[in-house]
DOKOL-422802 format. One record per residue (C-alpha): residue in one letter; z, x, y. Coordinates in steps of 0.2 Angstrom, whole numbers, padded with zeros to 4 digits, always signed. Each point is the difference from the previous one (the first is absolute). Example, Ala and Ser with C-alpha at 12.3 -4.5 7.8 and 13.67 -1.06 7.14 Angstrom:
# residues 2
A+0039+0062-0022/S-0003+0006+0017/
END
This chain:
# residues 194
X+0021+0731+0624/X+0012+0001-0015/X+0010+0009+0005/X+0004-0011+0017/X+0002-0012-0010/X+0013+0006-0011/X+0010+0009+0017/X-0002-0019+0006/X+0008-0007-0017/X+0014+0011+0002/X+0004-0003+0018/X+0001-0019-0004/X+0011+0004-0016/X+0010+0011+0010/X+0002-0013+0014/X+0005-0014-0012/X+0013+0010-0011/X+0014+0003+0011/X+0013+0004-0011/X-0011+0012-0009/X-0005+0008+0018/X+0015+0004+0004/X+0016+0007-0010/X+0013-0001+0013/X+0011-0018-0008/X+0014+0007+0003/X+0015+0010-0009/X+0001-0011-0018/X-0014+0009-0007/X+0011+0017+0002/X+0009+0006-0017/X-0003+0018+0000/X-0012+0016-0004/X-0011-0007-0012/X-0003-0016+0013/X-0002+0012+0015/X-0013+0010-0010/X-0011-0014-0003/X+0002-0011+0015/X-0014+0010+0009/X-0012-0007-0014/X+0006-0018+0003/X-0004-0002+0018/X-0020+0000+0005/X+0004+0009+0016/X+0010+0013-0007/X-0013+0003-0013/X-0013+0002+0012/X+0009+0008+0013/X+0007+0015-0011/X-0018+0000-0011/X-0008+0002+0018/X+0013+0015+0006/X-0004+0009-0017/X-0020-0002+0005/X+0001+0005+0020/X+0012+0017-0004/X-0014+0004-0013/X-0014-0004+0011/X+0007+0012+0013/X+0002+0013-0013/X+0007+0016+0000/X+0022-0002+0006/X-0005-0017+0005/X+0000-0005-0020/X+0019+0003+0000/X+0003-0003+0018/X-0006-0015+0002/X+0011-0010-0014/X+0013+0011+0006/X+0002-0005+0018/X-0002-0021-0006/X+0013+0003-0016/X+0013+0011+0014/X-0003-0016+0013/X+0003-0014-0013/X+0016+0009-0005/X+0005+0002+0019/X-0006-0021+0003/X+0012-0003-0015/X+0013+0010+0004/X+0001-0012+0019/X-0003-0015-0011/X+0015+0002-0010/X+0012+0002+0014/X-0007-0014+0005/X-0014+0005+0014/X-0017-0012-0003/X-0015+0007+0009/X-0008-0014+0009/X-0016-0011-0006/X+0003+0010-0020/X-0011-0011-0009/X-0014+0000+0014/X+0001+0020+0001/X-0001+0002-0019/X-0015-0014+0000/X-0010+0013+0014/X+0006+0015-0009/X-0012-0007-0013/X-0014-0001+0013/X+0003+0017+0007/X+0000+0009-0017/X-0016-0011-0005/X-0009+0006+0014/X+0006+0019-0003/X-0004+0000-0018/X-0016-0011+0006/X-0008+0015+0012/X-0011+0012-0004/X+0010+0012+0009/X+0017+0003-0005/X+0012+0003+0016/X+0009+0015+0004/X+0016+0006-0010/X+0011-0005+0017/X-0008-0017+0003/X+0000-0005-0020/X+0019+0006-0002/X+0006-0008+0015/X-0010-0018-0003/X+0007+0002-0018/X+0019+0004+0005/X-0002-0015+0016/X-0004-0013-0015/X+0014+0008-0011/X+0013-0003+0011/X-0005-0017+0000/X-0001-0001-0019/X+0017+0007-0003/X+0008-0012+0010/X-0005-0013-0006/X+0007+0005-0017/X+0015+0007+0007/X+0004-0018+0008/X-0001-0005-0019/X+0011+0012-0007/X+0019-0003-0004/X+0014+0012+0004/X+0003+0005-0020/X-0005+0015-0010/X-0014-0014-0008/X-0006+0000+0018/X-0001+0018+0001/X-0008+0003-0016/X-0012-0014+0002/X-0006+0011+0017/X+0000+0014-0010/X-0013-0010-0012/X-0011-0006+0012/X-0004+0015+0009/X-0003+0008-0017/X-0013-0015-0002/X-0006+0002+0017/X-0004+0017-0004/X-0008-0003-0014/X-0012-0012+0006/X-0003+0016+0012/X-0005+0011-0012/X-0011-0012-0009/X-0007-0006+0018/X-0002+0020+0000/X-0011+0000-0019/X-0010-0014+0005/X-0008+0008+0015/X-0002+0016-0012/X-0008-0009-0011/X-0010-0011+0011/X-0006+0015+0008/X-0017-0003-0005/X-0001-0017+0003/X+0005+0000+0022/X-0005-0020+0001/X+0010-0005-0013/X+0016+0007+0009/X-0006-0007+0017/X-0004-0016-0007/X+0019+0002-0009/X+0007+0002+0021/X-0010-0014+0004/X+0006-0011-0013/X+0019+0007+0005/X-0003-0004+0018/X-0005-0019-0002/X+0015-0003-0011/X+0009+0009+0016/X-0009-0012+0009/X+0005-0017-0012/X+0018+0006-0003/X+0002+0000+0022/X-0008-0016+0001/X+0015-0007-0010/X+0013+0008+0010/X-0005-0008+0016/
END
């Protein structure tokens, strides 16, 4: 019962937080590497989106560990690379917010997915996640270095995504209830975009 209550208190914290839910505000916040490297740590859904990646490529085991992070990290640069010449995907913010419920629910499972489905799920929500930073990032060689930054942070949040489900090997419920918790902050975060 604790532990419902404790996914319900997040939820509600996530729902009434916007501007810590989402870390899309727009190009001022973009001054170079260092601020590219830690934006991923700023914004709750890229946080737990990249935490979540880390944990489903592990999950899968075997390639899937590097696979997985790769096919998400290649897409985000592919999503930034249409967002900086100026190509928005449509509904961004909705699509980042379910990309939250889809990795929740991957990582929440008993049964990880197969290396094709995880990969191409992950890489969908990248493209996604890249463009909305790619939207953000100015045409100079702060912007580019402050791309450079963020997909170093991403892929750390990866790697430590990765360790945690090492770690938490023995402990499966503790990682489910971890999907859980991601999916209804997926679910808060899309209530607020509509």
């Amino acid at each position: 019962m604790k532990t419902f209550a404790r996914l319900g208190i997040l939820s509600a914290l996530a729902a009434v937080t916007p501007s810590l839910a989402f870390a899309h505000s727009g190009g001022a916040h973009i001054h170079g590497f260092f601020a590219g490297l830690e934006h991923p740590l700023l914004g709750m859904d890229h946080l737990l989106a990249m935490i979540a990646v880390g944990i489903i490529g592990a999950r899968a085991g075997g390639r899937s560990i590097v696979l997985v992070p790769l096919a998400f990290v290649s897409a985000m640069v592919a999503g930034a690379l249409l967002g900086m010449t100026g190509i928005g995907l449509p509904s961004l913010e909705a699509a980042i917010a379910l990309s939250l419920v889809v990795f929740g629910a991957m990582v929440g499972l008993a049964r990880p997915l197969p290396l094709a489905a995880a990969a191409a799920l992950t890489a969908l929500f990248g493209l996604f996640h890249g463009n909305a930073h790619g939207l953000e990032v100015p045409e100079s060689a702060g912007g580019i270095a402050y791309a450079a930054g963020f997909m170093l942070g991403s892929s750390m949040l990866h790697a430590i995504g990765i360790l945690s489900a090492v770690k938490l090997a023995g402990w499966p419920m503790t990682v489910r209830t971890a999907g859980v918790a991601t999916s209804l902050v997926g679910m808060a975060m899309a209530a607020q975009t509509f």
